[in-house]
PyMOL commands that place a pseudoatom at each C-alpha (Angstrom):
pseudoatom trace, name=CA, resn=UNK, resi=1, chain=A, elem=C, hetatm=0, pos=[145.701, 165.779, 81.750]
pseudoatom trace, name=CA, resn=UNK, resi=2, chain=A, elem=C, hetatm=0, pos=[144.477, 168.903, 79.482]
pseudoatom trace, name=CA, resn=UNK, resi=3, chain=A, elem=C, hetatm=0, pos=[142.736, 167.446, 76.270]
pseudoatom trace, name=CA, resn=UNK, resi=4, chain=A, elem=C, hetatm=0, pos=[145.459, 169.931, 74.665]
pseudoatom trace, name=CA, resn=UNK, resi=5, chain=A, elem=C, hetatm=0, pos=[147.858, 168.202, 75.596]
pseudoatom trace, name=CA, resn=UNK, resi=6, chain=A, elem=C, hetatm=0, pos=[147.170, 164.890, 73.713]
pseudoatom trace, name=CA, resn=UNK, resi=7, chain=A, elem=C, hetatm=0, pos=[149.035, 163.958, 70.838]
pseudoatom trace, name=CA, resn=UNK, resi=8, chain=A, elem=C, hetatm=0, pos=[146.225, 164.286, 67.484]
pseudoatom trace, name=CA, resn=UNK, resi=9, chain=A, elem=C, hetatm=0, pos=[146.125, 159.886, 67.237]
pseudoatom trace, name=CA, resn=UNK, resi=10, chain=A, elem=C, hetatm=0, pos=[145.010, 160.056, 71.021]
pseudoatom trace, name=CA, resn=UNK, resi=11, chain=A, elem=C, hetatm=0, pos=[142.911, 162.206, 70.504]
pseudoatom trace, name=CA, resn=UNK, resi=12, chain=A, elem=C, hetatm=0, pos=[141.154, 160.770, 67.777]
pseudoatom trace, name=CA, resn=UNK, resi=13, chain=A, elem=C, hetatm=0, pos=[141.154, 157.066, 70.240]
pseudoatom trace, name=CA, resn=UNK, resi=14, chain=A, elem=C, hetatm=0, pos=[139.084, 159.569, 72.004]
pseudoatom trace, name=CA, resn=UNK, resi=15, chain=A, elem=C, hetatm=0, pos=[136.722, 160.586, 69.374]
pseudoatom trace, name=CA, resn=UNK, resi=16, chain=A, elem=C, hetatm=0, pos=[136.353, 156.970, 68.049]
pseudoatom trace, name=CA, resn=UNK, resi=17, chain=A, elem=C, hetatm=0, pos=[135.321, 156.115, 71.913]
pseudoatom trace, name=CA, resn=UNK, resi=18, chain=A, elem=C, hetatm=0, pos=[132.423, 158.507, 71.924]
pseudoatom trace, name=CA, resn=UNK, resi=19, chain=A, elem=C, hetatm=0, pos=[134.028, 161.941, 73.555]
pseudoatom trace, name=CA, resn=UNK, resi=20, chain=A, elem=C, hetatm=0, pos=[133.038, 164.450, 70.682]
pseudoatom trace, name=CA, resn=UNK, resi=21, chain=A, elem=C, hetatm=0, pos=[135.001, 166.922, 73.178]
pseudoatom trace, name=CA, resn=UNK, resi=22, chain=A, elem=C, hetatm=0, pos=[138.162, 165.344, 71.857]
pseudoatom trace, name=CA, resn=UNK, resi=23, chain=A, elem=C, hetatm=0, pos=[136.892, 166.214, 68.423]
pseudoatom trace, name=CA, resn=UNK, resi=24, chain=A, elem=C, hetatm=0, pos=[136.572, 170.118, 68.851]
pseudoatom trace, name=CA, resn=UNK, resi=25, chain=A, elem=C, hetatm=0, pos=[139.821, 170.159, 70.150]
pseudoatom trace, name=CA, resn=UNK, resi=26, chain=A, elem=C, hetatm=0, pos=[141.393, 168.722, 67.094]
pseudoatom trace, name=CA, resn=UNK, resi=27, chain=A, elem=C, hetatm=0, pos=[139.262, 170.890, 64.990]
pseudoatom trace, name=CA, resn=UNK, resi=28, chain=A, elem=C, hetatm=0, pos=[140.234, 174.067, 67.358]
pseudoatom trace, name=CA, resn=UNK, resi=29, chain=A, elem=C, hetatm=0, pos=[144.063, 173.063, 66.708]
pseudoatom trace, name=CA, resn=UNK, resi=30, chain=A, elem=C, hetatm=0, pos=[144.174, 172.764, 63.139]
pseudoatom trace, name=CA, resn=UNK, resi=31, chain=A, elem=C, hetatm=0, pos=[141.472, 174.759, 61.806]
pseudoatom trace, name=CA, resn=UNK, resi=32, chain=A, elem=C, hetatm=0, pos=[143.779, 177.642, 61.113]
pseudoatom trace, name=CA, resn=UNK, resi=33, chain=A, elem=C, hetatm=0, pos=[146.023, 175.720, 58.624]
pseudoatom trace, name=CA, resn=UNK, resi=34, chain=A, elem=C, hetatm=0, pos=[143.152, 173.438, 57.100]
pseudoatom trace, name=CA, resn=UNK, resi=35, chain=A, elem=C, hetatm=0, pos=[141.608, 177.490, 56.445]
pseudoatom trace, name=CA, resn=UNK, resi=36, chain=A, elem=C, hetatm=0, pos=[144.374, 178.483, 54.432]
pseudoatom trace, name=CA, resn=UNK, resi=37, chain=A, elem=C, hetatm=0, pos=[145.443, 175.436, 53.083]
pseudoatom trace, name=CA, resn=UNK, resi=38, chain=A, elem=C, hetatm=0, pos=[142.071, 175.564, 51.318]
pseudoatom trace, name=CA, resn=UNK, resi=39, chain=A, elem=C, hetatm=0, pos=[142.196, 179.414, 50.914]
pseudoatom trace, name=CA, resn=UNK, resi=40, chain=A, elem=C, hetatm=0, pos=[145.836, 179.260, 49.141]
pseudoatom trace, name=CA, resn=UNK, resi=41, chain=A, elem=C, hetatm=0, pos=[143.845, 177.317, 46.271]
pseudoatom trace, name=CA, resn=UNK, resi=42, chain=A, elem=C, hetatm=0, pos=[140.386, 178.759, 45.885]
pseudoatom trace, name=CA, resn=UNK, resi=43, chain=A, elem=C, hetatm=0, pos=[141.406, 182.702, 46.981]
pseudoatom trace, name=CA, resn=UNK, resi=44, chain=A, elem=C, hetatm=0, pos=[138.065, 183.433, 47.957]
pseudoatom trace, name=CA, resn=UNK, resi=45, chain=A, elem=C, hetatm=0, pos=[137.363, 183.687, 51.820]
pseudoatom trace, name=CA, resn=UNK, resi=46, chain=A, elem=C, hetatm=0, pos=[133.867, 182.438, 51.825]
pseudoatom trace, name=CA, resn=UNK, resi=47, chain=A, elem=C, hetatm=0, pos=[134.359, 179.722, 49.406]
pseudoatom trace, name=CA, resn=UNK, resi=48, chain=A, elem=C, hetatm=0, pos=[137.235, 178.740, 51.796]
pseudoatom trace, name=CA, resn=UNK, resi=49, chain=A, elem=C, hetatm=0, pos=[134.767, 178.937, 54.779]
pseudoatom trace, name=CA, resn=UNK, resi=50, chain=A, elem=C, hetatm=0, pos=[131.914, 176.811, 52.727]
pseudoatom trace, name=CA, resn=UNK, resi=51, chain=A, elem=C, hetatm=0, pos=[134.970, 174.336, 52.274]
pseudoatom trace, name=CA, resn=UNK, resi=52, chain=A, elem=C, hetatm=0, pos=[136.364, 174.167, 55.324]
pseudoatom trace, name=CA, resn=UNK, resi=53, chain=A, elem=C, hetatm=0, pos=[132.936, 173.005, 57.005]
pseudoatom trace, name=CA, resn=UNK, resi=54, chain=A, elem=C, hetatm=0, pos=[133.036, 170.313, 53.953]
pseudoatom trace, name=CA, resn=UNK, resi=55, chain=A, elem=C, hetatm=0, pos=[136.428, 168.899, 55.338]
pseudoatom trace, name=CA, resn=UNK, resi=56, chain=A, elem=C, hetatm=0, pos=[134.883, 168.747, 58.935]
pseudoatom trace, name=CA, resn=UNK, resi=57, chain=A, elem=C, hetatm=0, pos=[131.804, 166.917, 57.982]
pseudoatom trace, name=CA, resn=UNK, resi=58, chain=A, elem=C, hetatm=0, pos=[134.399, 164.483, 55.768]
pseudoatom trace, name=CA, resn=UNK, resi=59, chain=A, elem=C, hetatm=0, pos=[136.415, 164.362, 58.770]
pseudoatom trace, name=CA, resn=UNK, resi=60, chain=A, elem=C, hetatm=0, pos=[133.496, 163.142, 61.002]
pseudoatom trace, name=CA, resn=UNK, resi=61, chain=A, elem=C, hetatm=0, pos=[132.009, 160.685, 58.822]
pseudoatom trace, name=CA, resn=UNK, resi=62, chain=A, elem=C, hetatm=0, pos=[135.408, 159.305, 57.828]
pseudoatom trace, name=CA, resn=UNK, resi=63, chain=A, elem=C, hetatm=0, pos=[136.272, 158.456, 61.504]
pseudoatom trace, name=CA, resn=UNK, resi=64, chain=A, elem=C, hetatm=0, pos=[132.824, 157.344, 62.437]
pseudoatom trace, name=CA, resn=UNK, resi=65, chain=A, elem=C, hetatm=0, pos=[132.598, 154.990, 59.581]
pseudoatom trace, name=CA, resn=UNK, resi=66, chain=A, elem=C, hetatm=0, pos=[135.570, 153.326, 60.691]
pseudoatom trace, name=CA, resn=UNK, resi=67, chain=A, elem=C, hetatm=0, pos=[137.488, 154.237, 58.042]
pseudoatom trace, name=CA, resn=UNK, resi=68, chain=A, elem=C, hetatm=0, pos=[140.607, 156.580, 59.044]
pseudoatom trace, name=CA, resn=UNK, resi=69, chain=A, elem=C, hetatm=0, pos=[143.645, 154.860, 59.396]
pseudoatom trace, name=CA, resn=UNK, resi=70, chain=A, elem=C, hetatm=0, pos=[146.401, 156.892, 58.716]
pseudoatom trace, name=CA, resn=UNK, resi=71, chain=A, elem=C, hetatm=0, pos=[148.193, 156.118, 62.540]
pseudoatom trace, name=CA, resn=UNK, resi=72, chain=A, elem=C, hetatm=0, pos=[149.284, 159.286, 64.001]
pseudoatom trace, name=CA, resn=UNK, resi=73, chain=A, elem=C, hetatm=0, pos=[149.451, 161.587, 60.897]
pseudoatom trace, name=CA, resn=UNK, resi=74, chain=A, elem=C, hetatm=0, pos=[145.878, 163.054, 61.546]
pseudoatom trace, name=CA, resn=UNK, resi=75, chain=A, elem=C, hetatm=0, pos=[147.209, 166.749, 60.602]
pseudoatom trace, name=CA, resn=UNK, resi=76, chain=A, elem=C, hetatm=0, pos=[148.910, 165.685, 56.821]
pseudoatom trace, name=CA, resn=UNK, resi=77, chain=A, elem=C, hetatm=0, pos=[145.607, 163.331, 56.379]
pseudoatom trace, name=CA, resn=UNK, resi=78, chain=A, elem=C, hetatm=0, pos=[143.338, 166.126, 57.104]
pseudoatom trace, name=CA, resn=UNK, resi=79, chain=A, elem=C, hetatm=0, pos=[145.696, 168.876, 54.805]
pseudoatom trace, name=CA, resn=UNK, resi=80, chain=A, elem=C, hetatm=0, pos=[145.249, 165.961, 52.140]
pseudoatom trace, name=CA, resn=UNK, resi=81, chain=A, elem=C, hetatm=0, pos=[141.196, 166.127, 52.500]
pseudoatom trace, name=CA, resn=UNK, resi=82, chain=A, elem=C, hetatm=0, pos=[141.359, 169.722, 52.370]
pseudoatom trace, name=CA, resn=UNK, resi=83, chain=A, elem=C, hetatm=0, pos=[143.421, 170.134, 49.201]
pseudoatom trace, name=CA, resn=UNK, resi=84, chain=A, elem=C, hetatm=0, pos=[141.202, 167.292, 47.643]
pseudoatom trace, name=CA, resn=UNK, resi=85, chain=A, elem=C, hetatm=0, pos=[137.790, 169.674, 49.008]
pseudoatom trace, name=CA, resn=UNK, resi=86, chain=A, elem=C, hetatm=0, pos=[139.255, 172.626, 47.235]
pseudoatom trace, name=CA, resn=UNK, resi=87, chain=A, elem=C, hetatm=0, pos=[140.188, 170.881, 43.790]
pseudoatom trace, name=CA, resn=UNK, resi=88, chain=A, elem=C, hetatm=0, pos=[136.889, 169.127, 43.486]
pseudoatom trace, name=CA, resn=UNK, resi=89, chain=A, elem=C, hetatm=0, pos=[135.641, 172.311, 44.201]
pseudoatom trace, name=CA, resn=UNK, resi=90, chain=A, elem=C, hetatm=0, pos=[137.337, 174.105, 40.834]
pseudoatom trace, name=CA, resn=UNK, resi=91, chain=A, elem=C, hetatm=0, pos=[136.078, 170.735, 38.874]
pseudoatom trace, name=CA, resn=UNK, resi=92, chain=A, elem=C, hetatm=0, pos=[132.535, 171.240, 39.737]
pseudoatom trace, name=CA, resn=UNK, resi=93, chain=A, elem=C, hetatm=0, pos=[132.938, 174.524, 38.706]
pseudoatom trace, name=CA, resn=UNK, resi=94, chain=A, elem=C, hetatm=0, pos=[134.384, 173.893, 35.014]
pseudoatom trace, name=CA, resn=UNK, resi=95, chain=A, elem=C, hetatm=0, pos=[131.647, 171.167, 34.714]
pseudoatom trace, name=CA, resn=UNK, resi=96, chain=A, elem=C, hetatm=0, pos=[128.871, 173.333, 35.728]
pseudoatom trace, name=CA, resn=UNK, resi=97, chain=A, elem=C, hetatm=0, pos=[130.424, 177.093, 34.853]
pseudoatom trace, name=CA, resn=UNK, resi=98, chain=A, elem=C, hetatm=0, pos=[128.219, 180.210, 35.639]
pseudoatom trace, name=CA, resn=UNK, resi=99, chain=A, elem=C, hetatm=0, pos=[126.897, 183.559, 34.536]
pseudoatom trace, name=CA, resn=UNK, resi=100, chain=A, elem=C, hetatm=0, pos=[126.575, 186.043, 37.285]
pseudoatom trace, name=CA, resn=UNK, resi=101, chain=A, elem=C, hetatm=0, pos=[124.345, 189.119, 37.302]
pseudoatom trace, name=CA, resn=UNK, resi=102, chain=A, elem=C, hetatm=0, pos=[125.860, 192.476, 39.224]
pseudoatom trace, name=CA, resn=UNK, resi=103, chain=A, elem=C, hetatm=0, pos=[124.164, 191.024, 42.449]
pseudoatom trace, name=CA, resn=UNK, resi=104, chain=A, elem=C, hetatm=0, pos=[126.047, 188.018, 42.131]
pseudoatom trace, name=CA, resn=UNK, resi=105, chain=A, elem=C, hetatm=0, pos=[123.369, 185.602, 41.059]
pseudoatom trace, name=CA, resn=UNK, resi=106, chain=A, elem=C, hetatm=0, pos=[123.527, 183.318, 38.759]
pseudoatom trace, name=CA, resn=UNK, resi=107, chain=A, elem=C, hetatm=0, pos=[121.225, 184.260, 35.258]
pseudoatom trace, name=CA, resn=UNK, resi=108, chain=A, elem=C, hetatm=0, pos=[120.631, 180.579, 34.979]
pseudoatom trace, name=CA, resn=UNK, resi=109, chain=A, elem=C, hetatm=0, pos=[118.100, 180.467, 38.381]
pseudoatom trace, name=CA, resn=UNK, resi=110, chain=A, elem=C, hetatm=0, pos=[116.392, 183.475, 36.986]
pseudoatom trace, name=CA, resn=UNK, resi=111, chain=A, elem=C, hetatm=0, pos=[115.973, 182.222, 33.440]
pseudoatom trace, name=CA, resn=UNK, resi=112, chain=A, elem=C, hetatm=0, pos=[113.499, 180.184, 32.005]
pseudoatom trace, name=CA, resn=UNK, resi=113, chain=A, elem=C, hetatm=0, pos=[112.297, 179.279, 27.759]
pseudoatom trace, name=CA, resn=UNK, resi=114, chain=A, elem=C, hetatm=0, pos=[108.516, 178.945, 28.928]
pseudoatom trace, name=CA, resn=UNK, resi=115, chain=A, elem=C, hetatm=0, pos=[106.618, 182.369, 29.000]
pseudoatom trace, name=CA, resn=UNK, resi=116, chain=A, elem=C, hetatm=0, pos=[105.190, 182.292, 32.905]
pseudoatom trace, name=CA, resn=UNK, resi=117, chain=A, elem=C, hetatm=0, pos=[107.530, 184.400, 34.568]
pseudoatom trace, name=CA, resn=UNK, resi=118, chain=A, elem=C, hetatm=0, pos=[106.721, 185.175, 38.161]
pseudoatom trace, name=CA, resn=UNK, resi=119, chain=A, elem=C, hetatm=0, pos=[107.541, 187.686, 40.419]
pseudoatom trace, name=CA, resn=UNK, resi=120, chain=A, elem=C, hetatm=0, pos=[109.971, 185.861, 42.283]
pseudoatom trace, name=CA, resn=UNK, resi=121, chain=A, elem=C, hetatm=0, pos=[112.597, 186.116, 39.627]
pseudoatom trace, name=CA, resn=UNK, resi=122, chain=A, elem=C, hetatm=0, pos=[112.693, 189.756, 40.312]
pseudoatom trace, name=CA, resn=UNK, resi=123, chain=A, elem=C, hetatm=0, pos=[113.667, 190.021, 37.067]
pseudoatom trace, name=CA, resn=UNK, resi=124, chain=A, elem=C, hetatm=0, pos=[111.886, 192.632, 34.208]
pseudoatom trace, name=CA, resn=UNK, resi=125, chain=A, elem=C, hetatm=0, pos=[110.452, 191.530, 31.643]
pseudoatom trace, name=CA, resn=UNK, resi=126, chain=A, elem=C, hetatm=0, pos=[112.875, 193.378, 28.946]
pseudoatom trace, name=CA, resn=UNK, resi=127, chain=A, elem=C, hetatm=0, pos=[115.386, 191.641, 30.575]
pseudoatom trace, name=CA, resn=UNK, resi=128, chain=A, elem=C, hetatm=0, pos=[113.935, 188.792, 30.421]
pseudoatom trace, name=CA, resn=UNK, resi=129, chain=A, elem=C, hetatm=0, pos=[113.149, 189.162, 26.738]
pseudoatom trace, name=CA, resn=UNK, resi=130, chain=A, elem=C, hetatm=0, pos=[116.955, 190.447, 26.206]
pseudoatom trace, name=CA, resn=UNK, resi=131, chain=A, elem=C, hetatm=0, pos=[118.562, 187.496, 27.968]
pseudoatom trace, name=CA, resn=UNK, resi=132, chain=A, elem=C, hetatm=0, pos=[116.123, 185.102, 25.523]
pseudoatom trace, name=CA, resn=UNK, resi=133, chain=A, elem=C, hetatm=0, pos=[117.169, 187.263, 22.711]
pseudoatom trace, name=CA, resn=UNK, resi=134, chain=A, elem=C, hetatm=0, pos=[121.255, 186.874, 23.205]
pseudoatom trace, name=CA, resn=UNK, resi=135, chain=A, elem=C, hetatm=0, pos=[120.508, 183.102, 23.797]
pseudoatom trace, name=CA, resn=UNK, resi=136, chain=A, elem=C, hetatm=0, pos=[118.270, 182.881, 20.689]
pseudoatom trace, name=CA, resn=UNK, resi=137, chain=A, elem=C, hetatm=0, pos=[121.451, 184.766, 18.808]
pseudoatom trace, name=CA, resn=UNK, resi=138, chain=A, elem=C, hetatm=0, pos=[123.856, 182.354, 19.331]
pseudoatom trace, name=CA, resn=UNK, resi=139, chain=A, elem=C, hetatm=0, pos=[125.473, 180.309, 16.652]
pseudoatom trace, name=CA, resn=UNK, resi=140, chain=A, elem=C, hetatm=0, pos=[123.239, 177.430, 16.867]
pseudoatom trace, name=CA, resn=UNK, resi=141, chain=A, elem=C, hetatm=0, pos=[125.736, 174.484, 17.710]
pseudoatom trace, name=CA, resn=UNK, resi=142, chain=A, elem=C, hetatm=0, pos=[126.478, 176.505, 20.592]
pseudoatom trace, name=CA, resn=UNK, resi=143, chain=A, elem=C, hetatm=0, pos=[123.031, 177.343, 21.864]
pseudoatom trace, name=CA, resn=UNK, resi=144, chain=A, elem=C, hetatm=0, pos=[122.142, 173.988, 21.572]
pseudoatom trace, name=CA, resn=UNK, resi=145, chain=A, elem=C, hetatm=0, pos=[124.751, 173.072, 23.866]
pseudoatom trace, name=CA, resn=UNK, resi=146, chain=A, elem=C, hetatm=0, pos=[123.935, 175.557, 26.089]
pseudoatom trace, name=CA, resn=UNK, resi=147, chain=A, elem=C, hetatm=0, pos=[119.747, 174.583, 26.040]
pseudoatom trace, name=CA, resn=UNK, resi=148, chain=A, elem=C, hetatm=0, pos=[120.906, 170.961, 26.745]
pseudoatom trace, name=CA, resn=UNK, resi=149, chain=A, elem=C, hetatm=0, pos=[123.207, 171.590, 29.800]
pseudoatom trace, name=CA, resn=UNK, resi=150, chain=A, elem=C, hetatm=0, pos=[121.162, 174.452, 31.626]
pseudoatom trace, name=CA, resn=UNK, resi=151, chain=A, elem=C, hetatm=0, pos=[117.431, 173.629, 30.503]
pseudoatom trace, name=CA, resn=UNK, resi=152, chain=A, elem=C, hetatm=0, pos=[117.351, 170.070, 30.271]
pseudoatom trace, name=CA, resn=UNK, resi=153, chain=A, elem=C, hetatm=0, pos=[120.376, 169.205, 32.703]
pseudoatom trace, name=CA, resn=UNK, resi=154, chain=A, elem=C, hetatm=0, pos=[122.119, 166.807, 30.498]
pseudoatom trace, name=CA, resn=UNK, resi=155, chain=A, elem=C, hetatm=0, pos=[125.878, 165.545, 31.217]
pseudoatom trace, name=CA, resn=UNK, resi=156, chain=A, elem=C, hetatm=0, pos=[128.299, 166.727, 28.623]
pseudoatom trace, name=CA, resn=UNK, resi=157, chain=A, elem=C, hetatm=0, pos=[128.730, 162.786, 27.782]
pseudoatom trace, name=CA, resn=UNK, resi=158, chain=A, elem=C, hetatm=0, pos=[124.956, 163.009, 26.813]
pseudoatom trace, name=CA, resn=UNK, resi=159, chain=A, elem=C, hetatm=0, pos=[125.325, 166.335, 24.573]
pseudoatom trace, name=CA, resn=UNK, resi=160, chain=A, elem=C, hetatm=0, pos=[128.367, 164.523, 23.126]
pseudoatom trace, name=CA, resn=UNK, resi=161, chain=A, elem=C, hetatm=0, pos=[126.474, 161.348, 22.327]
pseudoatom trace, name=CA, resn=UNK, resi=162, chain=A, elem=C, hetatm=0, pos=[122.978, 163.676, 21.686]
pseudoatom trace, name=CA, resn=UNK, resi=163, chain=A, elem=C, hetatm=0, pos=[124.976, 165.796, 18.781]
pseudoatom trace, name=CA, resn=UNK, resi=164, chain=A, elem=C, hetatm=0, pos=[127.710, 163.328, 18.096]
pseudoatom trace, name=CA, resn=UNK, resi=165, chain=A, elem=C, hetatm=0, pos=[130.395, 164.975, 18.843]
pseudoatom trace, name=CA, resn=UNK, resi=166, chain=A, elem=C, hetatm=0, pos=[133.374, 164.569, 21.351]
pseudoatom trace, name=CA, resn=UNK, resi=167, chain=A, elem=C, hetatm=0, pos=[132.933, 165.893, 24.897]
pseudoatom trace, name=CA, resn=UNK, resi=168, chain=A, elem=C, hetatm=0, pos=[135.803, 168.345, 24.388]
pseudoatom trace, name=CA, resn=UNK, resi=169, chain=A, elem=C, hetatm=0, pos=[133.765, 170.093, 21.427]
pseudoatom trace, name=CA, resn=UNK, resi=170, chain=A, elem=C, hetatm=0, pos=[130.475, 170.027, 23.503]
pseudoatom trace, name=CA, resn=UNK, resi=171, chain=A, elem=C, hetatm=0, pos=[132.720, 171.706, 26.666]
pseudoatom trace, name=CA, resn=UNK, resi=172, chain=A, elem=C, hetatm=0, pos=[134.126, 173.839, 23.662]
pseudoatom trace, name=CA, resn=UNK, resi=173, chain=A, elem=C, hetatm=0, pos=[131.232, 175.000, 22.753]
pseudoatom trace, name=CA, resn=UNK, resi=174, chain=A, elem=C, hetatm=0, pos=[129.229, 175.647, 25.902]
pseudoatom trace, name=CA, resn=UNK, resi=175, chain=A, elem=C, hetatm=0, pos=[132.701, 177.977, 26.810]
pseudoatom trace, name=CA, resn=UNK, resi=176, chain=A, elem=C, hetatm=0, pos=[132.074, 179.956, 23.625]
pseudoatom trace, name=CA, resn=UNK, resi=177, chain=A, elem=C, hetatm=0, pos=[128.208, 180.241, 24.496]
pseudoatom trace, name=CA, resn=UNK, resi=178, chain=A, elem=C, hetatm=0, pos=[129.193, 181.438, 27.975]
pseudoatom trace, name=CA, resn=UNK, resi=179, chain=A, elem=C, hetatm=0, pos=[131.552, 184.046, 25.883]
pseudoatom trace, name=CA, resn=UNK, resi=180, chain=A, elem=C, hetatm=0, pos=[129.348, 185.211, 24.051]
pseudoatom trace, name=CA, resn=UNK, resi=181, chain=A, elem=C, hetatm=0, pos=[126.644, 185.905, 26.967]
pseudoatom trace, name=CA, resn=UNK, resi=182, chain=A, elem=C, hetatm=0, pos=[129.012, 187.603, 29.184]
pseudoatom trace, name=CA, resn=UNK, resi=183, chain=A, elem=C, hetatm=0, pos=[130.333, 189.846, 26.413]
pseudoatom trace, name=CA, resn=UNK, resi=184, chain=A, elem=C, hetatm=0, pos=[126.678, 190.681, 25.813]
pseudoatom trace, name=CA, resn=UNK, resi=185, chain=A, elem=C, hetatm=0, pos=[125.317, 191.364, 28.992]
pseudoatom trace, name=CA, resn=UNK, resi=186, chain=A, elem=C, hetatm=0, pos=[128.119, 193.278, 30.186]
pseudoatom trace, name=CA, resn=UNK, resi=187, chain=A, elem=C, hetatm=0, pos=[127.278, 195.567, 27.375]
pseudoatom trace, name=CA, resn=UNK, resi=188, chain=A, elem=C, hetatm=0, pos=[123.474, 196.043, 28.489]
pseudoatom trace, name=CA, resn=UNK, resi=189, chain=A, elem=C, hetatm=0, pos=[124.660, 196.262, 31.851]
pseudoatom trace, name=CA, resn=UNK, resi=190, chain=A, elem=C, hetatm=0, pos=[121.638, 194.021, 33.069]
pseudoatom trace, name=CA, resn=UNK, resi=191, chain=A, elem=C, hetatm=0, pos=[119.691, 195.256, 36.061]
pseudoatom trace, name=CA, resn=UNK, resi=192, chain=A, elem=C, hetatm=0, pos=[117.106, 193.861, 38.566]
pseudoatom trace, name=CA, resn=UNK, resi=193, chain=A, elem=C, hetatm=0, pos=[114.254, 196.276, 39.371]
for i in range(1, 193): cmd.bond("trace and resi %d" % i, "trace and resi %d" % (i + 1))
show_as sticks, trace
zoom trace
């Protein structure tokens, strides 16, 4: 009998027994609608693509560890994992949010407060003295929000507790920081070499 034709809970019997075969077929059937279950959410295709490998490594180690259960539902358990990838994804995001330059990179690998700039960072150094300059202009609540998340990597919780204030004031103010920068670099129109 064709692997294809096995129901998805034989299959898996399979997988759990040690044929990885039976695996890839699963993976071959449902990949389609795991894709754009994931896709319908995040609306970017390689974001949906990073994901999608995310639900496939879940789905290994979830079965190997002895842990899947769910008794002949493999495709709604999998379509649960998938949505689950996809919102975690959007609440990294808010928790960590980002500044992009026009290549797409984010200004906060590029940036740093000490004065040794290398070549690496392919960045010039008016820019580099702009970008500290916009910072530096911020109201200063918010700049020290934003110094405390991006330069010394605290949690919000420890901002919050740090300036004694709740954690929706600290997110508050890191959004108004962000703002701010966007607004301002838009206007220079920041530019690698």
């Amino acid at each position: 009998m064709l692997k294809t034709e096995l129901s998805d809970s034989c299959l898996v019997s399979h997988y759990i027994k040690g044929n990885e075969e039976a695996l890839s077929v699963l993976i071959d059937r449902h990949k389609s609608r795991i894709f754009t279950t994931i896709y319908l959410i995040v609306k970017d295709k390689y974001i949906a693509e990073d994901l999608l490998q995310d639900v496939f490594i879940k789905t290994i180690k979830t079965i190997k560890c002895g842990k899947y259960n769910e008794q002949g539902k493999f495709l709604p358990w999998i379509v649960r994992v998938a949505h689950n990838q996809a919102i975690d994804h959007f609440r990294k995001a808010k928790r960590n949010p980002r500044i992009t330059l026009q290549d797409g990179s984010d200004i906060f690998n590029c940036l740093k407060f000490s004065e040794d700039f290398t070549e690496s960072n392919n960045l010039t150094k008016e820019t580099i003295q702009y970008i500290k300059k916009i910072i530096h202009e911020l109201p200063e609540k918010q700049r020290e929000v934003l110094v405390m998340r991006h330069y010394m990597q605290m949690s919000f919780q420890e901002i919050a507790k740090s300036t004694k204030v709740s954690i929706n004031t600290a997110l508050g103010r890191m959004r108004y920081a962000l703002i701010s920068l966007r607004k301002k670099i838009k206007t220079k129109k920041i530019a690698y070499e």
